[in-house]
C-alpha angles and dihedrals in degrees: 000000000000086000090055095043089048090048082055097041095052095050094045086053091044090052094050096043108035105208122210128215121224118247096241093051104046098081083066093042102080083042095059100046085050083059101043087046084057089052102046089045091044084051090051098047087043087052091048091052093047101251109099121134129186096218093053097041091054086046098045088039091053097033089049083053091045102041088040093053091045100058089050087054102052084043094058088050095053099041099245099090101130091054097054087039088052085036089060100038095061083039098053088033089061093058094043088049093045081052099048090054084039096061090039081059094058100031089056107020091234 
C-alpha cells in the first residue's frame, strides 16, 4: 500500500508543480527512467519468486540510473551518443521485456 500512496502522491506533486528539465540533463532523462523501469520490474518478478531484498533493489535501482547515464555520457563525448543511447535502450528493454514474461508467468500461471 505505501508504495501505491507514494506513486500517487509523486504524480499528484509532479502535476501541481510542474517541474522543468534542464536542457543539459534531458538526453539522460528518458535513459534513466528505462533503468529505473528494469529495476522496479526485476523487483516485482524477484518479489514474485520469493527473492526480493530491499537493500539490493535500492542498489540495482541507483547503480541501472548511474551505469545507464554513464554510458550516454560517454557516448555524447565521443560522438556517438545516439548509438550507445539507442544500444541501452534495446538492452534494458530486453530485461524489462524477459520480467515482464516472467510476472505474467507467475500472475497467470502460462
Amino acid at each position: 500500500m505505501i508504495p501505491i500512496l507514494g506513486l500517487a502522491v509523486g504524480v499528484v506533486l509532479g502535476l501541481l508543480l510542474d517541474p522543468s528539465v534542464p536542457v543539459w540533463l534531458q538526453p539522460y532523462l528518458p535513459i534513466a527512467v528505462v533503468a529505473a523501469l528494469d529495476a522496479v520490474f526485476g523487483g516485482i518478478r524477484a518479489r514474485f519468486d520469493g527473492i526480493f531484498d530491499a537493500r539490493v533493489f535500492v542498489v540495482s535501482f541507483v547503480s541501472n540510473v548511474v551505469v545507464a547515464a554513464v554510458i550516454v555520457f560517454l557516448g555524447d563525448q565521443l560522438g556517438v551518443g545516439a548509438q550507445l543511447s539507442t544500444a541501452v535502450v534495446v538492452v534494458l528493454g530486453i530485461r524489462i521485456f524477459g520480467n515482464a514474461a516472467a510476472i505474467r508467468r507467475h500472475l497467470f500461471r502460462a
